[in-house]
N, C-alpha and C positions, 0 to 999 in steps of 0.2 A: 529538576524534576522531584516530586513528590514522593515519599516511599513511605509504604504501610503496610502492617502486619493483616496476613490473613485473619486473625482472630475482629480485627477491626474492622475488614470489610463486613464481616458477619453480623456483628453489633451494629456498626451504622452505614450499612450499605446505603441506605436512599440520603444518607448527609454528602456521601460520598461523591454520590452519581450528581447530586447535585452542582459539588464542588466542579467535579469533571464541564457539565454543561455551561457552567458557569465563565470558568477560567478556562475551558482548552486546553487545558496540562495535562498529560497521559499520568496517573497516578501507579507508580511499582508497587506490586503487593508481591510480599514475602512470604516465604513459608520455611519454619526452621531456618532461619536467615539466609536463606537463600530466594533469587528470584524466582517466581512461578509463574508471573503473567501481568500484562499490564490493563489498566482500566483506562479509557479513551473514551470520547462521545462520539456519534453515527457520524458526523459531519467531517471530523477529521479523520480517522477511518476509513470512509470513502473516499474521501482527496487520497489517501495514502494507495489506495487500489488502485486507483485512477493513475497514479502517478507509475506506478509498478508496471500496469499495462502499457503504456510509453516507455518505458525503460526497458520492457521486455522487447519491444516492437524495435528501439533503435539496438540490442544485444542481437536480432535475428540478420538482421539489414548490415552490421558489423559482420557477423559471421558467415552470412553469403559472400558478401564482398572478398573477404581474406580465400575465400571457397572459389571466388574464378564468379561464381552465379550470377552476372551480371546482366543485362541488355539496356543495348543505346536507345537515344531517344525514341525512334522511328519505332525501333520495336516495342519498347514499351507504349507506345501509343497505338499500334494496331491490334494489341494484347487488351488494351482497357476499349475499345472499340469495339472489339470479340464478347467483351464481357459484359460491357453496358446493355446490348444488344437487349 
């Protein structure tokens, strides 16, 4: 991955955003040598969110489970039955 100073995003921001659209590498900007934030394009970004929201969805489905929260087939099916409606 790419690392670049804050000072540089400021100077050549639109070389930058380009590189990003181009290559799809999330680019590190620094600040006082430390990291501050990264620069990514809309495309992979979205997939990243996308991805989060599944992962959040199978982290809830885990934690009922260990919770007892369960129901059998029969019941889960007269539940989405209920709700289709």
């Amino acid at each position: 991955m790419r690392t670049e100073l804050v000072t540089t995003l400021k100077r050549q921001a639109t070389e930058l955003l380009s590189d990003i659209e181009r290559d799809k590498e999330p680019i590190l900007i620094t600040q006082h040598g430390l990291p501050s934030a990264y620069l990514l394009d809309v495309e992979t970004y979205q997939l990243m969110q996308q991805r989060m929201t599944i992962l959040e969805g199978i982290a809830r489905g885990e934690q009922a489970l260990a919770e007892g929260r369960v129901a059998t087939h029969t019941q889960a099916k007269k539940r989405l039955a209920r709700w289709l409606k």
